[in-house]
KOLGU-4560 file (N, C-alpha, C; in nm, 3 decimals, padded with zeros to 5 digits):
<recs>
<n_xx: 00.029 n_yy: 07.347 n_zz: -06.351 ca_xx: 00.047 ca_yy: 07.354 ca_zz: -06.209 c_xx: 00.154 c_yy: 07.255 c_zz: -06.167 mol: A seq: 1 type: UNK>
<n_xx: 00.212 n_yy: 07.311 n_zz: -06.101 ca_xx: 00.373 ca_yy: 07.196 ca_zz: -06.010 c_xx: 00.354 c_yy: 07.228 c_zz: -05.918 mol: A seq: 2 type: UNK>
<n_xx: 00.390 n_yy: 07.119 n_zz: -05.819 ca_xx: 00.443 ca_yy: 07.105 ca_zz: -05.658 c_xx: 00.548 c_yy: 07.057 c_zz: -05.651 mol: A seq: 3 type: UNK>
<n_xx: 00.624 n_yy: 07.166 n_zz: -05.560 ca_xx: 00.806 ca_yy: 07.091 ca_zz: -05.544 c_xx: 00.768 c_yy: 07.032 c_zz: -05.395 mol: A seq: 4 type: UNK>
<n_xx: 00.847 n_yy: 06.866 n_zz: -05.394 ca_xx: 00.830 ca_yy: 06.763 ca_zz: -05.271 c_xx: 00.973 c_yy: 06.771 c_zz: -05.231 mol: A seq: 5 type: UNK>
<n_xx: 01.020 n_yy: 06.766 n_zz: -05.129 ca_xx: 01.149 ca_yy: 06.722 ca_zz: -05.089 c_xx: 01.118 c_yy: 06.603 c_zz: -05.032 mol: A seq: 6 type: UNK>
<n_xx: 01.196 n_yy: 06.524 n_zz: -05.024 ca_xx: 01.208 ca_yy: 06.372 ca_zz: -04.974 c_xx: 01.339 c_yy: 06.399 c_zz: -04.819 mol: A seq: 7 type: UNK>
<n_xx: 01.272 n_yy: 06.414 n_zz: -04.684 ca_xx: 01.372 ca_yy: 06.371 ca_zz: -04.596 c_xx: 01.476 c_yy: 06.311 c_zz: -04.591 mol: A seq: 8 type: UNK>
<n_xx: 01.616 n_yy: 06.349 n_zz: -04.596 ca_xx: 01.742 ca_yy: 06.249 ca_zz: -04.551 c_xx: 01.763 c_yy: 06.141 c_zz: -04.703 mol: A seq: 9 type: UNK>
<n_xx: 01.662 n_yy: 06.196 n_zz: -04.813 ca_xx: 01.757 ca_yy: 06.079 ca_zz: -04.925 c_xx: 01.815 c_yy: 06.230 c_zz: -05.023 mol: A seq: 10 type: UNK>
<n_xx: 01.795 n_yy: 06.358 n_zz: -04.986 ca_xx: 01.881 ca_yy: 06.437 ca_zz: -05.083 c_xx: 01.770 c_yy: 06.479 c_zz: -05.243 mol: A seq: 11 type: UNK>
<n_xx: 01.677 n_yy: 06.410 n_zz: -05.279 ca_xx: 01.639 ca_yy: 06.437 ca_zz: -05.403 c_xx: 01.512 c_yy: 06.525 c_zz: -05.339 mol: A seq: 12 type: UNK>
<n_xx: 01.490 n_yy: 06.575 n_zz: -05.508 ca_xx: 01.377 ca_yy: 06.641 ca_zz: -05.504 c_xx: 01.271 c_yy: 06.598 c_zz: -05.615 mol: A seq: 13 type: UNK>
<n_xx: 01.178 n_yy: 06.626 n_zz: -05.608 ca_xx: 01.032 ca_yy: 06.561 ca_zz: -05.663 c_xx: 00.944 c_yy: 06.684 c_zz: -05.691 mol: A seq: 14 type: UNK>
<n_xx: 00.902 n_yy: 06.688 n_zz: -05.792 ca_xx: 00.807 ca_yy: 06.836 ca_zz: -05.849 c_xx: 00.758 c_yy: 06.772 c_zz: -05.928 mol: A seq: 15 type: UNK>
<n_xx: 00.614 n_yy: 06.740 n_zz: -05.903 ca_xx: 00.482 ca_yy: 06.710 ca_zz: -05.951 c_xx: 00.472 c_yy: 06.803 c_zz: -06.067 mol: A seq: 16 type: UNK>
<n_xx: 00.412 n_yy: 06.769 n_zz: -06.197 ca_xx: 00.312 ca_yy: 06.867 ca_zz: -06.266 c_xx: 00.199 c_yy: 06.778 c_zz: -06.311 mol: A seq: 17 type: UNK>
<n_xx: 00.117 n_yy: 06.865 n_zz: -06.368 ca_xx: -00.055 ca_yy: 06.791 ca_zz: -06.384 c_xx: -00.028 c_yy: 06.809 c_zz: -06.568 mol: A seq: 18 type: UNK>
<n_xx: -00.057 n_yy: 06.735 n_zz: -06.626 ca_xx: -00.102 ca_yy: 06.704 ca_zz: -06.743 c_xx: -00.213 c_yy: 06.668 c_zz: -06.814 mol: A seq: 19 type: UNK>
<n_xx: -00.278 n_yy: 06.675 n_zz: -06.929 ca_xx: -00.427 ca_yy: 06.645 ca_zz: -06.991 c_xx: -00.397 c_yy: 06.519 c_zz: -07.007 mol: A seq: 20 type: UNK>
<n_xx: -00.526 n_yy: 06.476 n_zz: -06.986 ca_xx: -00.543 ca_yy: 06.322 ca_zz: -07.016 c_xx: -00.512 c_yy: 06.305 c_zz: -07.153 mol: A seq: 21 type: UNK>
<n_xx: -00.422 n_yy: 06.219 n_zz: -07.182 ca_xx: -00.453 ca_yy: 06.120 ca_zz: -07.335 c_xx: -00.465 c_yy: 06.053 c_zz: -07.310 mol: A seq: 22 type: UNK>
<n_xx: -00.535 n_yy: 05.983 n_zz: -07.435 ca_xx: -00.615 ca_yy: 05.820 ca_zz: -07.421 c_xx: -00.451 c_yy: 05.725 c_zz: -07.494 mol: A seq: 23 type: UNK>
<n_xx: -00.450 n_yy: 05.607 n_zz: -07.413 ca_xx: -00.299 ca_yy: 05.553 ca_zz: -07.473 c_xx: -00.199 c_yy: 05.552 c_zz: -07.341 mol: A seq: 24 type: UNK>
<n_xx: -00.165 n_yy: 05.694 n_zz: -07.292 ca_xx: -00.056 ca_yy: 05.734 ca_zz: -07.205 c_xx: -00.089 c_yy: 05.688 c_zz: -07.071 mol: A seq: 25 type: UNK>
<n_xx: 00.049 n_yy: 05.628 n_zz: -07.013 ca_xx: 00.058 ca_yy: 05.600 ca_zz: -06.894 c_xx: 00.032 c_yy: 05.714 c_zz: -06.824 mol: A seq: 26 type: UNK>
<n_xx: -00.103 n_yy: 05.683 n_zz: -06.676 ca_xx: -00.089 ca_yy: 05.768 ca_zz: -06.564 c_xx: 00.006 c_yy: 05.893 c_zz: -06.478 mol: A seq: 27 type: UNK>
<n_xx: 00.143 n_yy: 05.851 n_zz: -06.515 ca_xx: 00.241 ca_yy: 05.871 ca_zz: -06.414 c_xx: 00.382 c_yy: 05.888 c_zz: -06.504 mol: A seq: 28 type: UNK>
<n_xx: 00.450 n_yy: 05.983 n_zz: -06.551 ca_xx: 00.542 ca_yy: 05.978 ca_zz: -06.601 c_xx: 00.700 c_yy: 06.031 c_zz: -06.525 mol: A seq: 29 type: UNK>
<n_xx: 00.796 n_yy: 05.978 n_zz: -06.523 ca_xx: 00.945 ca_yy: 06.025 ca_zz: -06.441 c_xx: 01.080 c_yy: 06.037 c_zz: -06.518 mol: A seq: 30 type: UNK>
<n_xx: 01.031 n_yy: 06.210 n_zz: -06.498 ca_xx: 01.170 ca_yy: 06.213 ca_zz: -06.584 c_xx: 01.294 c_yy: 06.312 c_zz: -06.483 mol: A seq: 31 type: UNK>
<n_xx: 01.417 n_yy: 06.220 n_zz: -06.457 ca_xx: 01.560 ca_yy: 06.230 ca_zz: -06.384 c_xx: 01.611 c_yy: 06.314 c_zz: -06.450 mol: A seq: 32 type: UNK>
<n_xx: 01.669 n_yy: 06.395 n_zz: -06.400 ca_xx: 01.766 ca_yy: 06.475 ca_zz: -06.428 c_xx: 01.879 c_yy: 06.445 c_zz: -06.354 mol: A seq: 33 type: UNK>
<n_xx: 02.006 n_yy: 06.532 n_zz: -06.441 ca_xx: 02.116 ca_yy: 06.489 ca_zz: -06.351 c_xx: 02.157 c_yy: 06.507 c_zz: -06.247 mol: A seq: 34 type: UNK>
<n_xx: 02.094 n_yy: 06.590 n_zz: -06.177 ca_xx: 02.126 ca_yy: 06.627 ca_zz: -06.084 c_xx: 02.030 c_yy: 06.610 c_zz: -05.941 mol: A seq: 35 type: UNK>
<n_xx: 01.943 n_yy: 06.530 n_zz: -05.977 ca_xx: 01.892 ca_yy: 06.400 ca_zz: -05.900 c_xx: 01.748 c_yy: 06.430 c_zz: -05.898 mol: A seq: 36 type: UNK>
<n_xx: 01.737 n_yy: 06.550 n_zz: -05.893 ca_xx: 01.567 ca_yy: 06.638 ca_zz: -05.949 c_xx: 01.513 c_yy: 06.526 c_zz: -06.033 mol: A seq: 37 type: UNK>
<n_xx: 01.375 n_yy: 06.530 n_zz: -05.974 ca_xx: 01.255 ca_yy: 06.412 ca_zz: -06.067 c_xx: 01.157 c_yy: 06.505 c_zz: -06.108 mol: A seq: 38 type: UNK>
<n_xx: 01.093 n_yy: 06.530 n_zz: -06.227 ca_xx: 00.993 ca_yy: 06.559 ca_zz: -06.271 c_xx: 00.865 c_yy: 06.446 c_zz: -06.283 mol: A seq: 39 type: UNK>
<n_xx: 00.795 n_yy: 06.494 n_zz: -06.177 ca_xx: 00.671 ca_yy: 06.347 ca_zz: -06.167 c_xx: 00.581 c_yy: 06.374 c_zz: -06.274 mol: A seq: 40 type: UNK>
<n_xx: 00.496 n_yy: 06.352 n_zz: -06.392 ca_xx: 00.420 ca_yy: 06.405 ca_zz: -06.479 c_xx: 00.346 c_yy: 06.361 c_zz: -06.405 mol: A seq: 41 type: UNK>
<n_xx: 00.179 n_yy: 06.373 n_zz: -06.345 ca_xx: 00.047 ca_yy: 06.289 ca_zz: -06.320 c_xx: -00.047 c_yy: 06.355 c_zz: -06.464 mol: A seq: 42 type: UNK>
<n_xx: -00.128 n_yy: 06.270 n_zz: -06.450 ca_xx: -00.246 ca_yy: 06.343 ca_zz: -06.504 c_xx: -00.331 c_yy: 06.315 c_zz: -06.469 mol: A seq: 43 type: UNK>
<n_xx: -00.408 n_yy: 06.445 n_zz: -06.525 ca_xx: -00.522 ca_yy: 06.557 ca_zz: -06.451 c_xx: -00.618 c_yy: 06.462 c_zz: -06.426 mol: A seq: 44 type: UNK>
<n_xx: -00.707 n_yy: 06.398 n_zz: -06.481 ca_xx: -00.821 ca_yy: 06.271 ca_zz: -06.421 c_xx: -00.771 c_yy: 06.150 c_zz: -06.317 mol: A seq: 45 type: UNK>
<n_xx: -00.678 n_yy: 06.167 n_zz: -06.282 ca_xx: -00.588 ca_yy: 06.059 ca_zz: -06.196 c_xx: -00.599 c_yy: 06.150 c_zz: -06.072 mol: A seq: 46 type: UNK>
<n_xx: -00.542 n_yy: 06.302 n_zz: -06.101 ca_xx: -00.545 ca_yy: 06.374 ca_zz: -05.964 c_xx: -00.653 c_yy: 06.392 c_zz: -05.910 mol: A seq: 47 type: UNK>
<n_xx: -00.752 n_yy: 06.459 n_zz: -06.004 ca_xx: -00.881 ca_yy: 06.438 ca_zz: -05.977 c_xx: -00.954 c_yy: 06.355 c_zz: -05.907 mol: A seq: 48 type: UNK>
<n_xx: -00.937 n_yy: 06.263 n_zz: -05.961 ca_xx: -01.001 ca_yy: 06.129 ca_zz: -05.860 c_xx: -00.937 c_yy: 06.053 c_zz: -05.749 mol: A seq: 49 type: UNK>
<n_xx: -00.806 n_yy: 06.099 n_zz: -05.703 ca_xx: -00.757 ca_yy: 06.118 ca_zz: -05.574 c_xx: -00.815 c_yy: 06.168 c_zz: -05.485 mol: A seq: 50 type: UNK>
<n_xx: -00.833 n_yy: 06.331 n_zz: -05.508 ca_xx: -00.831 ca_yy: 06.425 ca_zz: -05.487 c_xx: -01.055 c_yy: 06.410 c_zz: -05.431 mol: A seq: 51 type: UNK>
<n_xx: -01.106 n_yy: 06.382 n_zz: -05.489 ca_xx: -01.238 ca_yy: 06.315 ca_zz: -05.449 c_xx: -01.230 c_yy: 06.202 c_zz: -05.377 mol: A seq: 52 type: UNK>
<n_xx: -01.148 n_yy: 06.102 n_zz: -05.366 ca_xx: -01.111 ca_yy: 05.986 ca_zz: -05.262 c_xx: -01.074 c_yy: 06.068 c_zz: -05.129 mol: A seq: 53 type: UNK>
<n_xx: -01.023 n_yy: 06.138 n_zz: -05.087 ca_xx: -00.936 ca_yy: 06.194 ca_zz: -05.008 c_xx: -01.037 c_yy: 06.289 c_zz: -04.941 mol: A seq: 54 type: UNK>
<n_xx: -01.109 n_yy: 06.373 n_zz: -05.019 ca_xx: -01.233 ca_yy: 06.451 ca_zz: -04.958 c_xx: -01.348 c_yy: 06.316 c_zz: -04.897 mol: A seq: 55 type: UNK>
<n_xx: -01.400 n_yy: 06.233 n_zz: -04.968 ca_xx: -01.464 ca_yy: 06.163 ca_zz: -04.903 c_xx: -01.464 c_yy: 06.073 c_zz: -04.785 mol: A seq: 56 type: UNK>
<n_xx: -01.321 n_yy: 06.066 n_zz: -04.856 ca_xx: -01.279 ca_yy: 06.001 ca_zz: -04.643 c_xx: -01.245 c_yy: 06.104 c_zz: -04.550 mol: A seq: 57 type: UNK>
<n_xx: -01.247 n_yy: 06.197 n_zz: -04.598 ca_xx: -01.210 ca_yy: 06.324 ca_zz: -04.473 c_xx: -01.362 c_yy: 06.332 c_zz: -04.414 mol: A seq: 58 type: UNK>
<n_xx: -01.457 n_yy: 06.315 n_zz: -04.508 ca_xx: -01.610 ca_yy: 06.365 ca_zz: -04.485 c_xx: -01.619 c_yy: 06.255 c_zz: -04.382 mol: A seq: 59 type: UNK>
<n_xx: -01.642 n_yy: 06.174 n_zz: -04.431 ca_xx: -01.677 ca_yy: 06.044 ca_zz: -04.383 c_xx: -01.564 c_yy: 06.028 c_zz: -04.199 mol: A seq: 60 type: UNK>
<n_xx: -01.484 n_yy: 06.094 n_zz: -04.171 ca_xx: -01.409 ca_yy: 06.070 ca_zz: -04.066 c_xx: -01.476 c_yy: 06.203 c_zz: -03.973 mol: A seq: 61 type: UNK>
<n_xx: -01.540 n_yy: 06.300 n_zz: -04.051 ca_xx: -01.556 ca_yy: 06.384 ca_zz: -03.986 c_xx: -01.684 c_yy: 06.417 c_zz: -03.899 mol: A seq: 62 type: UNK>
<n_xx: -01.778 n_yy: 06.315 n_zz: -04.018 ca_xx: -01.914 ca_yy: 06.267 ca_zz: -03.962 c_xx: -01.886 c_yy: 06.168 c_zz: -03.807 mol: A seq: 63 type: UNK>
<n_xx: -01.822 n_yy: 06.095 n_zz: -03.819 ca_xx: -01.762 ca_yy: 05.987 ca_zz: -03.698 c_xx: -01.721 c_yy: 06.031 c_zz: -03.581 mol: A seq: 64 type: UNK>
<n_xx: -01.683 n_yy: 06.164 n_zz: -03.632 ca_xx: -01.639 ca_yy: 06.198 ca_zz: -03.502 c_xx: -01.723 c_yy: 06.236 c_zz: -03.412 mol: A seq: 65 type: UNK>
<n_xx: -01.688 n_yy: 06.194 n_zz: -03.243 ca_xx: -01.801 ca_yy: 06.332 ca_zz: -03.176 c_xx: -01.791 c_yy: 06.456 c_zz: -03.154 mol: A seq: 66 type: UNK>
<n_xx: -01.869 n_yy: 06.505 n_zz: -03.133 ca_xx: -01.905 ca_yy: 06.658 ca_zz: -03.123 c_xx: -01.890 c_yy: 06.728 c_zz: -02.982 mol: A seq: 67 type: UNK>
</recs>
């Protein structure tokens, strides 16, 4: 899975993909191309547990609110 990001007013572009966890490997890998394109590697237990941070504060903001 990839997501292409554009970045406002700096010109580059950013396209996420998800990767399997290995044990050893950095979180977050960036690989440039020449033509200013970034390939972001994440991996998959990193997104994951964003991705559960992000739902729980949505929950949690949504309970707060009034009705």
């Amino acid at each position: 899975m990839s997501k292409l990001l554009r970045r406002p007013g700096k010109g580059e572009v950013v396209t996420y993909s998800l990767r399997p966890h290995k044990k050893g490997q950095a979180p977050f890998s960036d690989i440039k191309l020449a033509d200013g394109t970034i390939i972001r590697r994440v991996d998959e237990s990193v997104h994951r547990r964003a991705l559960e941070k992000v739902n729980s504060a949505f929950r949690k903001q949504k309970l707060k609110e009034p009705a």
